[in-house]
N, C-alpha and C positions, 0 to 999 in steps of 0.2 A: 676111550681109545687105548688110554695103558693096557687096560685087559685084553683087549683084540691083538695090544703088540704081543704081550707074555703067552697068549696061545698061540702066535703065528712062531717065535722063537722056540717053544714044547717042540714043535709040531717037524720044525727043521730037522732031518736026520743026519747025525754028528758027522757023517761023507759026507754030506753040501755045507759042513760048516769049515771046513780045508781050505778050501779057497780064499773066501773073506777073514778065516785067522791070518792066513801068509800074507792076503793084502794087508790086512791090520799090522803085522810085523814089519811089513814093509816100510808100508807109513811112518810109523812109529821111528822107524831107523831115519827117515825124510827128515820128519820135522825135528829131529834132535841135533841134526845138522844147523837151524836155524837159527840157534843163541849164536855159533860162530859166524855167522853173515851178519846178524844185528852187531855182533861187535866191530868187525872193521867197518861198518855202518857210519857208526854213530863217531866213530874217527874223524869222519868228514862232513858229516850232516847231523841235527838236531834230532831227537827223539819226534820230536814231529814231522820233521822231512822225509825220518825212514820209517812210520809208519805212513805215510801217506803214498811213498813211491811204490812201497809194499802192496798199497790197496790199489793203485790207480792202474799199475802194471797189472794187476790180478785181473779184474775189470777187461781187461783186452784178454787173456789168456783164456780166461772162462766163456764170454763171448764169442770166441772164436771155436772153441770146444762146443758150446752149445748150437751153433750152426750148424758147426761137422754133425753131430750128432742127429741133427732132426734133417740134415740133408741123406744122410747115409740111412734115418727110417725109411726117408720117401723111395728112396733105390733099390732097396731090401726087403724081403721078404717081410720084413717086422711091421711094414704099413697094416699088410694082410692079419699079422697076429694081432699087432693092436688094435685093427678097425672091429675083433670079434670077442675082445676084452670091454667090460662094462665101463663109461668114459669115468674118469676122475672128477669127483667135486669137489669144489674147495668152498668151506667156510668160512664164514668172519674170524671164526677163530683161529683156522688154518692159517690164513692170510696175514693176521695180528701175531701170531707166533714165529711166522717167518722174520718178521720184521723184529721181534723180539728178538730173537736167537742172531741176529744180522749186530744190533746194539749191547749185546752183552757179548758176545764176540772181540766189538769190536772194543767195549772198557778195557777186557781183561787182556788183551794183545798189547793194547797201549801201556797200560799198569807195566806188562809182562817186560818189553822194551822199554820201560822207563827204570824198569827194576834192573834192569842189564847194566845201565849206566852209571849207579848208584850202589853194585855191591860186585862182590864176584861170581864169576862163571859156576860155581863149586856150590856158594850157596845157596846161590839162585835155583840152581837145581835138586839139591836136595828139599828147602822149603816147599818147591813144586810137587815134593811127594805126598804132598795134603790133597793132593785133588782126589785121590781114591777114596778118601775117607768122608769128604765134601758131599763125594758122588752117591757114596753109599747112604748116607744120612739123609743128603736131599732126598734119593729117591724113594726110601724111608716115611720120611715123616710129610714129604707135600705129593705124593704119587703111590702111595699108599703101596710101594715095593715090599716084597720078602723075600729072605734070602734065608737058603739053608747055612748049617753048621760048615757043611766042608767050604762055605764062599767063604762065610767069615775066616774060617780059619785060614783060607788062602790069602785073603787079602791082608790078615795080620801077618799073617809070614812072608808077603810082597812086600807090605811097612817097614817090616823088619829089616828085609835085602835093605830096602832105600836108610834105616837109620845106621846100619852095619857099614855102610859107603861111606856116609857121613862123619863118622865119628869123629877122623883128623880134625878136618874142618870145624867140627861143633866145640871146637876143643879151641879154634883160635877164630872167636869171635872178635868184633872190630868195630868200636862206638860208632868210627866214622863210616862206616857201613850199615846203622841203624836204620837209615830212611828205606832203602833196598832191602834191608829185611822184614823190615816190618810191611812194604809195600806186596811183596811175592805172595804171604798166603791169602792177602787180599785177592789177586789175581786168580788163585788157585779154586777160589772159592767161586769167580765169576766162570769160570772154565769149566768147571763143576755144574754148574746154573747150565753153561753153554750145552753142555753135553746131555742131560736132563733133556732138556728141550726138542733138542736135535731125534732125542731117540722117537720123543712125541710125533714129530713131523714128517721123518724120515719116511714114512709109510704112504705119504702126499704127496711128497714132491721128491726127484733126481735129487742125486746128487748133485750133480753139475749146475741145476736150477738155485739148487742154496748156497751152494760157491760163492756163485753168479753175484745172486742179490747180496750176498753177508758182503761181498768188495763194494758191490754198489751204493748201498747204504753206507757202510763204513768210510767210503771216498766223500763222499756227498757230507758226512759230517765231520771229515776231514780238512777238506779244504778251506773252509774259513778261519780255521785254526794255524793252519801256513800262510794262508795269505795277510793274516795280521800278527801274526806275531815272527813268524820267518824271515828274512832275507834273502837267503840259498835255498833255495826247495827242489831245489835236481842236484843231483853228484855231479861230482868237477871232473871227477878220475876217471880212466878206465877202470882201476879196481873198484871204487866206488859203484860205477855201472855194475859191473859186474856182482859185486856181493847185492844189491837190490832185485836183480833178475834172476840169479841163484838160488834168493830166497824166495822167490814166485814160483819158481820152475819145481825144484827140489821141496820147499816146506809148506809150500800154496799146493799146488797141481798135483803134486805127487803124494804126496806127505799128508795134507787133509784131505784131497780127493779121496785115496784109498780110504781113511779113517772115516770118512761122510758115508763113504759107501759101505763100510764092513757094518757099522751102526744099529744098520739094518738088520741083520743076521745075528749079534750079538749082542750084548746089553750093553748100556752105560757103564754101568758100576764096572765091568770086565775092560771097557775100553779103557777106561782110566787106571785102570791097575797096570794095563801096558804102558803110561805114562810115566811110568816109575823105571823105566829101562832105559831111557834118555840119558840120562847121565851115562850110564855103561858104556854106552854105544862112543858116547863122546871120548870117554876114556879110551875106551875100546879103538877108535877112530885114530887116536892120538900115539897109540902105539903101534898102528900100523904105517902112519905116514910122517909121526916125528921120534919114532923109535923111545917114545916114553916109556917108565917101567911100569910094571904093571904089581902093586904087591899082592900080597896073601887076601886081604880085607876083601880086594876088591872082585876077585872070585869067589870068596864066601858069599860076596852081597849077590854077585852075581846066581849062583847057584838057588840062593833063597829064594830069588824075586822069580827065577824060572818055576821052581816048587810052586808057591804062591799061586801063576799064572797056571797052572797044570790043576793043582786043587779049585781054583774058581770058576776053570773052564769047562761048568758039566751046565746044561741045559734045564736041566733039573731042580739047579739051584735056586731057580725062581718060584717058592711055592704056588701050587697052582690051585691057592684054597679056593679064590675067587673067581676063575673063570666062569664065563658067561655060557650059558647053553646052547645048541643048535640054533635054536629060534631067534638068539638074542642079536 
């Protein structure tokens, strides 16, 4: 199946790759929003209350997307295209991956929100810039991936942007922030796995379909964990509401929808280099609605991680030593 994805990827011509890069950016700008909704989260509700409002909320969102979706085939001329497209089968191993990808999703979200409340916004994200290199490795050495010279070099000079950012921070580390640090490139690593996976699957199943089940799953192993160790398992506040549905609307719907769906079109290893812009954007974010300064570093890092994403972005970079033939 990897080989089938790296020749459908070849094969994409770099004008049909526009669209799903801007959704990918878009995304990307979604879920970086998301560490500030878990924090005044967790203000009011437990690391387990605000993942589970996260997932149980999502579950409705996604649901209701997937109705609209398959009500607006049957309306639409799409019944006709799809009824003369060959149907989709799905394997035991399809099926067991989905499910995989639903439970290492949902570790490394947990970890990721447990890490929020245990160190700072700054670090938290900077550690998070191991997932590219997670990404690359995994796909590496368990998916038998290649990457050219120009990816690697890009994605070392995306590393770079994200340790250039960092520096301040790396500079005032903080014992009593050890558990949070040491927890994030745990996470990083499961996000990593997540993405691996996803790229596997994506070519199976919608978007909207993996959404779906990764809330559903992750709800379902969710709730016995509020219900015996919680108290409060709904927000009190209207802000409370509010930062939970935010983080559905804006880092769920918006945010991974697009990134489930660019997946497709793109690689792993690339998606996760754009996860290294997260931070920026926060900054970035921060300066446009709390008039924060912005210094010199932080356009350096900036400037690099763009580089990076420019040198990793050729189609190319996946050698194509193994591709499967016509017949295969």
């Amino acid at each position: 199946m990897q080989e089938n994805l790296e020749l459908e990827q070849l094969q994409i011509p770099a004008k049909d790759k526009v669209i799903p890069l801007i959704m990918l950016l878009v995304g990307t700008c979604a879920i970086a929003t998301t560490g500030l909704f878990i924090r005044i989260s967790v203000h009011e509700m437990s690391v387990n209350a605000t993942m589970f409002n996260r997932l149980w909320i999502g579950c409705l969102a996604f649901t209701s997307l997937n109705v609209l979706q398959t009500l607006r085939s049957k309306n639409s001329d799409q019944a006709s295209i799809q009824a003369s497209e060959p149907e989709t089968s799905y394997q035991v191993v399809d099926i067991a991956l989905l499910g995989i990808v639903a439970i290492v999703y949902f570790a490394g979200r947990f970890l990721w929100t447990f890490s929020l409340s245990e160190t700072t916004m700054a670090n938290a994200m900077i550690l998070n810039g191991l997932i590219p290199f997670f990404t690359t490795v995994g796909g590496w050495l368990f998916f038998k991936q290649r990457f050219g010279i120009k990816f690697l070099i890009g994605l070392a000079v995306a590393i770079l942007g994200s340790v250039t950012l960092g520096i301040d921070d790396l500079q005032k580390v903080n014992a009593d922030l050890i558990t949070g640090d040491v927890v994030v490139p745990l996470s990083s690593l499961l996000f990593a796995a997540y993405l691996l996976i996803l790229e596997k699957i994506r070519a199976k199943f919608s978007s909207l379909k993996i959404l779906l089940w990764r809330c559903l799953i992750g709800t379902a192993l969710m709730l016995p964990i509020v219900l015996w160790f919680e108290g409060d398992i709904f927000p009190t506040t209207q802000l409370g509401w509010m930062a939970v549905i935010s983080m559905v609307t804006i880092g769920e719907v918006i945010g991974h929808g697009l990134v489930v769906y660019s997946i497709k079109y793109v690689s792993s290893s690339f998606v996760a280099i754009t996860t290294l812009l997260e931070p920026i954007i926060v900054i970035i974010l921060a300066w446009i609605f709390f008039a924060e300064r912005l210094d010199s570093l932080t356009w350096v890092a900036l400037v690099l991680m763009l580089l990076g994403m420019f040198l990793a972005n050729d189609a190319t970079e996946l050698v194509p030593e193994k591709l499967p033939s016509a017949n295969e």
